[in-house]
C-alpha positions in Angstrom: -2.0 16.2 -8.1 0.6 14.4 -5.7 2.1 18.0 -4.8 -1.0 19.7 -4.0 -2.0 16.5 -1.7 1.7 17.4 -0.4 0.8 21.4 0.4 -2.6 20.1 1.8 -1.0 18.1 4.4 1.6 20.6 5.5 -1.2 23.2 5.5 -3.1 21.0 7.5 0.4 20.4 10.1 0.9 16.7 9.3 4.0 15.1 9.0 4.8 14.6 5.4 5.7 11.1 6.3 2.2 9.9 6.5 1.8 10.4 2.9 3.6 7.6 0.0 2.6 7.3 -3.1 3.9 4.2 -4.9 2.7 3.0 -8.3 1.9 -1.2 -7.8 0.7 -3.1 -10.6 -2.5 -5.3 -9.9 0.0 -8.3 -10.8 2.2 -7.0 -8.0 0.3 -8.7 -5.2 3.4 -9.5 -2.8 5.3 -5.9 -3.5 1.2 -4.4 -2.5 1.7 -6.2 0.9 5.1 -5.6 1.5 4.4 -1.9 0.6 1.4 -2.2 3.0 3.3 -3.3 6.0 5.9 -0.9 5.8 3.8 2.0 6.0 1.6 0.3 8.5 4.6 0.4 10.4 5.8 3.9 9.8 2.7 5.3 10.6 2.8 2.8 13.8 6.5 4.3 14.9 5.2 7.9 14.4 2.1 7.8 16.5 -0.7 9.7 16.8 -1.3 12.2 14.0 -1.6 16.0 14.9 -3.8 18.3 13.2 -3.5 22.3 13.5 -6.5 24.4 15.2 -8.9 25.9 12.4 -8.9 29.4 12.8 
């Protein structure tokens, strides 16, 4: 299901570095906000998304 998210997003001209999948455990509280922040600040650093014209 990941890849065809992955096609999806190409298709649609985002960067395929908006998209992360990581598997946390509901006991992993600290590695969920960790993980939260440094996508937060990915996405931050790339700016504003892009999406192609519809034809």
């Amino acid at each position: 299901m990941f890849e065809l998210t992955q096609k999806l997003i190409k298709l649609l001209g985002i960067d395929l570095e908006r998209l992360r999948l990581e598997w946390i455990s509901s006991a992993e509280g600290t590695r969920f906000a960790e993980v939260a922040r440094e996508f937060t600040e990915k996405i931050r650093s790339l700016g504003p998304a892009t999406l192609k014209q519809a034809a």
